[in-house]
C-alpha positions in Angstrom: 197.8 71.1 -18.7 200.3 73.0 -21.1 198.9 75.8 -23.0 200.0 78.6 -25.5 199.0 82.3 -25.4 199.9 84.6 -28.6 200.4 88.5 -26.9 201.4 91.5 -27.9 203.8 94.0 -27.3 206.6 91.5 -26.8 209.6 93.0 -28.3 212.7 91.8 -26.7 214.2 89.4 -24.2 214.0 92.4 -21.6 210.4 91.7 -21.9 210.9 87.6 -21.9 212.6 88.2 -18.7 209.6 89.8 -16.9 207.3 87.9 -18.2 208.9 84.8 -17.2 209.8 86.5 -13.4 205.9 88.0 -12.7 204.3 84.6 -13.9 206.8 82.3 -11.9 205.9 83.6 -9.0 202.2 82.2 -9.6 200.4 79.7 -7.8 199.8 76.5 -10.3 202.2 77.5 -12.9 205.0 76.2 -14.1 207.3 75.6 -17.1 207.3 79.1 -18.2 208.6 79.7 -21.6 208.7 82.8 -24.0 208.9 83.0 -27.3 209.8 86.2 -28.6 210.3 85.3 -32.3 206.6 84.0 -32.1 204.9 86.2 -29.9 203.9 83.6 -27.1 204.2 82.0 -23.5 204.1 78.4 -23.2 203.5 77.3 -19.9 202.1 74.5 -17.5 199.0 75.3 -15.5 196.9 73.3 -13.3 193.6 74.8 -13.1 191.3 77.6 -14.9 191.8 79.7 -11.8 195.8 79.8 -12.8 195.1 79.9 -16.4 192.7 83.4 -15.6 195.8 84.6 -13.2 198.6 84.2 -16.1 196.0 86.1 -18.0 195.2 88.9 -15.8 199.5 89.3 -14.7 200.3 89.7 -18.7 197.4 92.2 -19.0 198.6 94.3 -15.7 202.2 94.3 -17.4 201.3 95.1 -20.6 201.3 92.2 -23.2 197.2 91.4 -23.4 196.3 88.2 -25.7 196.3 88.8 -29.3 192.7 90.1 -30.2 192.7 91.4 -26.8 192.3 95.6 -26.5 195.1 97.2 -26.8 195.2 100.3 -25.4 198.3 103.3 -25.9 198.2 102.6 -21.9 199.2 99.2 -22.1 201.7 99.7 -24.5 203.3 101.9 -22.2 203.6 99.3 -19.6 205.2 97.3 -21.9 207.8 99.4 -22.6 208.3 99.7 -18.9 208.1 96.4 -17.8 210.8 95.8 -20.7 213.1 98.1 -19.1 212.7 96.6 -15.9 213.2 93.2 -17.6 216.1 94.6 -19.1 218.0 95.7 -15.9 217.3 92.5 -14.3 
């Protein structure tokens, strides 16, 4: 199945870049893309166990699901996983 998820905090192709690297590594996804201009990750998934992982890895790195809390705390890790993304 191919879905779409709106998130926040994406700002840049530093962030792209770690977006894309944490949810490759996941089992049952595949065809990663993001979309900076329109705030969203496109990608492949095979079951709602993967769908709940790709949700849970952008939460843990900072870019929660539009409507989703957004806490000062996770816009921190944004800007930190965008550096990171940034330097890779």
């Amino acid at each position: 199945m191919t879905t779409t998820l709106y998130i926040q905090n994406l700002k840049c192709n530093g962030c792209a870049n770690t977006i894309t690297n944490k949810l490759s590594v996941l089992t049952n996804i595949s065809a990663i893309k993001v979309d900076v201009e329109s705030d969203s990750v496109t990608f492949d998934y095979e079951d709602t166990i993967a769908l709940q992982s790709v949700k849970e890895t952008l939460i843990s790195n900072g870019y929660p699901e539009e409507g989703e809390k957004n806490s000062l705390g996770t816009k921190a890790k944004s800007f930190v996983s965008c550096a990171i993304g940034k330097m890779n």
